[in-house]
C-alpha positions as CSV (number, residue, x, y, z in Angstrom):
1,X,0.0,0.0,0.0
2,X,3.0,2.4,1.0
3,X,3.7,2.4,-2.9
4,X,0.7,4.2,-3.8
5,X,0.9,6.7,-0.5
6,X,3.3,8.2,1.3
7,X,1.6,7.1,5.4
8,X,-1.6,6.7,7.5
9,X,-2.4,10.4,7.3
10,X,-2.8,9.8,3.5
11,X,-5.2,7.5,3.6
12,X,-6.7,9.1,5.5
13,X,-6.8,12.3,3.4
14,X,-8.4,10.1,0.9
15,X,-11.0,8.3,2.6
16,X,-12.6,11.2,3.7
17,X,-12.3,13.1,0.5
18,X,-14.1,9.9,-1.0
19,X,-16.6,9.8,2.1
20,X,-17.4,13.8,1.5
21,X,-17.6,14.0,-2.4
22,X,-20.0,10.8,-1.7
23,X,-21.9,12.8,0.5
24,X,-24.6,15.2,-1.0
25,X,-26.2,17.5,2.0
26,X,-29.0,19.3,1.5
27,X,-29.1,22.8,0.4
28,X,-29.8,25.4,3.7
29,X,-32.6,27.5,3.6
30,X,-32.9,30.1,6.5
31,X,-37.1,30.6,5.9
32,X,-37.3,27.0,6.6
33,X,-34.6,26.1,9.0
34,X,-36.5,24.0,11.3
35,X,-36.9,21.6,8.5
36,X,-33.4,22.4,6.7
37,X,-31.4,21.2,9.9
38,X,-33.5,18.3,10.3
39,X,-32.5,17.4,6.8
40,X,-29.1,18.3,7.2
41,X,-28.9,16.1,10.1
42,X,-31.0,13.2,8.2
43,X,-28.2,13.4,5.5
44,X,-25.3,13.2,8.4
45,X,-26.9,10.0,9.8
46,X,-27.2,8.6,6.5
47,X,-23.3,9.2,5.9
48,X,-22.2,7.7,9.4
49,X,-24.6,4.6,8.5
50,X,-22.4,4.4,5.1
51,X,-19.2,4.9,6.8
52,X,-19.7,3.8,10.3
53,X,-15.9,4.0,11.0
54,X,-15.2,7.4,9.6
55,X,-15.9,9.4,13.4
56,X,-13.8,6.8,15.5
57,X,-10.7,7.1,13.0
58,X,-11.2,10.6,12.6
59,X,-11.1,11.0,16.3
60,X,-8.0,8.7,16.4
61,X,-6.3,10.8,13.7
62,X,-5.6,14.4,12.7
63,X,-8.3,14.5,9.5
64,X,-7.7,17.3,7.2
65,X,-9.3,20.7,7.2
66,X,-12.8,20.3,4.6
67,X,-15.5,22.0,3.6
68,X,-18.4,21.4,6.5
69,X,-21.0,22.6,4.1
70,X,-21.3,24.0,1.0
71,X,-23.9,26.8,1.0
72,X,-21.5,27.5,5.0
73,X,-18.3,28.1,3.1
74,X,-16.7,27.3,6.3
75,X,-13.5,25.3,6.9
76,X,-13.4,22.7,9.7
């Protein structure tokens, strides 16, 4: 595996760009936020039930900074 990347922190750089580019959230509407968290948070249960081991790795290693949200433009 080493031949293809260079240690653990790459892989994981690339699982969890595959996990997020996988992931589509749902747009944010402020009118309707009551129902537009509830989806967002639909759509984040849905990804942790795909990829049940993403949180305890990402916990275990230093994940790279990501987009949290598109419409947020902010950097986690």
């Amino acid at each position: 595996m080493y031949n293809y990347v260079e240690d653990r922190q790459d892989v994981v750089g690339l699982v969890v760009d595959l996990m997020l580019t996988s992931w589509n959230p749902p747009a944010l509407h402020p009118d309707a936020w009551e129902t537009s968290v509830a989806a967002y948070a639909r759509s984040l249960r849905d990804l942790s039930r795909r990829w049940p081991r993403a949180l305890p790795i990402s916990l275990d290693v230093d994940a790279p900074a990501t987009s949290v949200h598109p419409d947020l433009g902010v950097s986690g």
